[in-house]
C-alpha positions as CSV (number, residue, x, y, z in Angstrom):
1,X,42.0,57.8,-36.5
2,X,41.8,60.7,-38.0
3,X,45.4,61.9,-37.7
4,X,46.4,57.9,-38.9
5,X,44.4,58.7,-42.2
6,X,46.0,62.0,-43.1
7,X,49.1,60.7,-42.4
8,X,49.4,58.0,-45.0
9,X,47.4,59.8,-47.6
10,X,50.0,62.0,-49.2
11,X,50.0,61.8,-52.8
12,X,54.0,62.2,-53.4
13,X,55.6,58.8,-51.5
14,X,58.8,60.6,-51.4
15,X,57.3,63.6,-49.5
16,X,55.9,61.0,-47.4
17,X,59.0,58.8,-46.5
18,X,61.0,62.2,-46.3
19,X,58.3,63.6,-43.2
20,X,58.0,60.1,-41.8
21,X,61.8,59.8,-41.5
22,X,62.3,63.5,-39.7
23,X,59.6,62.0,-37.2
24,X,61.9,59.3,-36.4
25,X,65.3,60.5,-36.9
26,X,64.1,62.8,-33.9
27,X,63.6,60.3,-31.7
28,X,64.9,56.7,-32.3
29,X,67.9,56.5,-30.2
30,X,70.2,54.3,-32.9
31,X,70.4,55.5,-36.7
32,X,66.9,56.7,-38.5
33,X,68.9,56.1,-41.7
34,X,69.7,52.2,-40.9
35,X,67.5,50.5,-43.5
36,X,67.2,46.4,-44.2
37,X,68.8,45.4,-47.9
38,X,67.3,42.6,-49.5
39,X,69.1,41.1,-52.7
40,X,69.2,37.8,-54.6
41,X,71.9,36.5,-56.3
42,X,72.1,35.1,-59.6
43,X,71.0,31.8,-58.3
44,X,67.7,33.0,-56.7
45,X,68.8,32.6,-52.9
46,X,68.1,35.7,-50.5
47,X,70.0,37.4,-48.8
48,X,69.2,40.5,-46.5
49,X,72.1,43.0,-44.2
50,X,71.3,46.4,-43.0
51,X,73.2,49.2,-44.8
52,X,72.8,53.5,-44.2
53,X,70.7,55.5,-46.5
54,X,72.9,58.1,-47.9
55,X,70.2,60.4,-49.8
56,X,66.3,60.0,-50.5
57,X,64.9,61.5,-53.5
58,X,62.4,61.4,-56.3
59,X,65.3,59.7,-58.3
60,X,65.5,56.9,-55.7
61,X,67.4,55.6,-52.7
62,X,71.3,55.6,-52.1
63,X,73.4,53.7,-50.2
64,X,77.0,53.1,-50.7
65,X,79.2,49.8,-50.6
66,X,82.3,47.5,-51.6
67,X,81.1,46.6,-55.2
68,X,83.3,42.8,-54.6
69,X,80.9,42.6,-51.6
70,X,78.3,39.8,-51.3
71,X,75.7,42.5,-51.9
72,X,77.7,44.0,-55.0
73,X,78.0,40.8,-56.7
74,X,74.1,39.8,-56.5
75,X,72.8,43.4,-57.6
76,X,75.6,42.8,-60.9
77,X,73.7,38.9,-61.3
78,X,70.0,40.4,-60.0
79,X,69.3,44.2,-60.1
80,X,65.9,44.2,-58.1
81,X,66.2,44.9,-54.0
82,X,64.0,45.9,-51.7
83,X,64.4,48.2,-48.5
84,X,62.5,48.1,-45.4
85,X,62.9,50.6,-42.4
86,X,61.4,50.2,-38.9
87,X,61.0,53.0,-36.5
88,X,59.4,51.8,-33.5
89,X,59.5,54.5,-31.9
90,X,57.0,56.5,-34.0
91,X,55.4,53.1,-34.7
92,X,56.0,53.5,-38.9
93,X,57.5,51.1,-41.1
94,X,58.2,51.5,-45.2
95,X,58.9,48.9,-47.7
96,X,60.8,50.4,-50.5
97,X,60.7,47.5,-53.8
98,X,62.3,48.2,-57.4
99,X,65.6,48.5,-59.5
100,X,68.7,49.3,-58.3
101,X,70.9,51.7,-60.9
102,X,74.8,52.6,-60.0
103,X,75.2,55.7,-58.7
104,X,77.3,58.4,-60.9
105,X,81.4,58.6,-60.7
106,X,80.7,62.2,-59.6
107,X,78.4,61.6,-57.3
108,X,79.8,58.4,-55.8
109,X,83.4,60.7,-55.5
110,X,82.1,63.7,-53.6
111,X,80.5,61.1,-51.1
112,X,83.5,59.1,-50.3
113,X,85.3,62.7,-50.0
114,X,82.9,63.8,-47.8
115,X,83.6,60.7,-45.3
116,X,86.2,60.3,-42.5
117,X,89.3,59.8,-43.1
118,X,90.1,56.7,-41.3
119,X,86.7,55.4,-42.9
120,X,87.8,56.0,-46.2
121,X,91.4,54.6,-45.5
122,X,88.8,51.6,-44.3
123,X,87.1,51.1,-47.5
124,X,90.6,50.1,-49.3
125,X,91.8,48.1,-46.5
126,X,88.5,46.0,-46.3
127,X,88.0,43.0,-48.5
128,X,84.4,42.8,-47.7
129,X,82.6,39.5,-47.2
130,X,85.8,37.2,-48.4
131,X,87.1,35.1,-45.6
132,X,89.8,36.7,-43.0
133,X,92.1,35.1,-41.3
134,X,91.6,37.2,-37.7
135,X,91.2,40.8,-37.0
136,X,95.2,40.9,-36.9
137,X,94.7,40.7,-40.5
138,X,92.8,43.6,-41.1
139,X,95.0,45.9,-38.7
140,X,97.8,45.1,-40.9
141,X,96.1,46.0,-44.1
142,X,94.7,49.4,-42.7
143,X,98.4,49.8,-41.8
144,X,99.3,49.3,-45.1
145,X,96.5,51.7,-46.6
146,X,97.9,54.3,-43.5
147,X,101.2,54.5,-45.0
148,X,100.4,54.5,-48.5
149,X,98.4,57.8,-48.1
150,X,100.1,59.2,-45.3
151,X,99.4,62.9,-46.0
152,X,96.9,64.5,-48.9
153,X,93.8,63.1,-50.7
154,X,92.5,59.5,-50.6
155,X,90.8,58.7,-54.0
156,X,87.8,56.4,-53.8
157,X,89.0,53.4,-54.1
158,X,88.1,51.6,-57.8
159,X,86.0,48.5,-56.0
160,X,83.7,50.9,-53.8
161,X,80.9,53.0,-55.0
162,X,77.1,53.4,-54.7
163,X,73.5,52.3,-56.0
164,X,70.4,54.1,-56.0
165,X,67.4,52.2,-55.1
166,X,64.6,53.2,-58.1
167,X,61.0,52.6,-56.5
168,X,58.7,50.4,-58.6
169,X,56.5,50.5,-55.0
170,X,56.5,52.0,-51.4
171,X,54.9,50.6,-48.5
172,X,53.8,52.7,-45.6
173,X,52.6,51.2,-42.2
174,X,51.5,52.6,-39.4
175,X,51.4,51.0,-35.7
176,X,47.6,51.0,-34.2
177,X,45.9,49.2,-31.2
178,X,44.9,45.8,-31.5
179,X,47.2,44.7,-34.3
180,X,44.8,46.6,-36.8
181,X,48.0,47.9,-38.4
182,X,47.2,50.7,-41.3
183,X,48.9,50.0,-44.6
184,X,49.3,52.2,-47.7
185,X,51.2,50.8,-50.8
186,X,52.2,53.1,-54.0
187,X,52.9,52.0,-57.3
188,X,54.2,53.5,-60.2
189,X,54.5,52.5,-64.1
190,X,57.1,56.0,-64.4
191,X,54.4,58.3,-65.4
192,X,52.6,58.7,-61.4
193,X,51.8,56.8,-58.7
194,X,49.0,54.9,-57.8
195,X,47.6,54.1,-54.0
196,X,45.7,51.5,-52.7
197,X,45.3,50.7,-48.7
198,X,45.7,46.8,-47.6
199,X,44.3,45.1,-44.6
200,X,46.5,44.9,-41.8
């Protein structure tokens, strides 16, 4: 018990997240850094997909996507998401909630250069979340995309970039016996965080 209340008393969430994620990232046996996406579009319906957290900071939470995408078009109607992560491994879940803010041309750039090659010939080929007519469809406009940069630098392609996640509050659960689940949340107006713990 003791260990439980340490644990989720830090006062800095990010310092938090950041030691609860190198716990898990040592032990889950898929990615640490898949995380649950909730948006709503501009017509209030939800929508939730997982996506790969790309960096984790005091300024907030990347991940990277097609800006045409379903996602991409409700953050440009709605800018508020939420995050959730699950570990069940270590037994720890965190509920990121806030603002989402695009990512900077220089920052968003030196990701995509940093990526695969065949992902980033990927990211032009893929119309994501329209309709397609069968996978033969895709092949062809990878093809396409191949060809067109056959040799030399792929620029990131004008539809595909990233958003940072801004916390307005973190939510850190911890597994224990009998359901009696501990739960931290952590607000913030800007200026610091608050805490407060929550039954289970």
């Amino acid at each position: 018990m003791a260990q439980a209340e340490e644990r989720a008393d830090a006062p800095d969430p990010i310092e938090l997240f950041h030691r609860w994620y190198d716990e898990a990232a040592q032990s889950e046996p898929a990615d640490a850094s898949a995380v649950a996406l909730a948006t709503v579009d501009g017509d209030g319906a939800p929508s939730v997909r997982m996506v790969l957290l790309k960096d984790a900071s005091e300024r907030g939470f990347v991940f990277y996507t097609n800006l045409e995408s379903r996602k991409g078009r409700a953050l440009a109607a709605d800018p508020r998401a939420a995050m959730c992560f699950y570990w069940p491994t270590v037994g720890y879940q965190v509920r990121v909630e806030g603002r989402v803010e695009a990512v900077a041309s220089e920052e968003a750039d030196a990701y995509f250069a940093s990526r695969e090659r065949a992902s980033q010939i990927g990211a032009w080929a893929s119309k994501q979340s329209r309709p397609l007519s069968g996978m033969w469809e895709l092949d062809k406009e990878v093809a396409r995309y191949a060809a067109r940069f056959l040799a030399g630098h792929i620029p990131r392609p004008p539809h595909w970039s990233g958003y940072r996640l801004v916390p307005a509050a973190m939510e850190f659960w911890r597994r224990r016996a009998f359901r009696l689940h501990e739960r931290m949340v952590y607000r913030t107006d800007g200026r610091g965080w608050t805490t407060e713990r929550l039954y289970p």
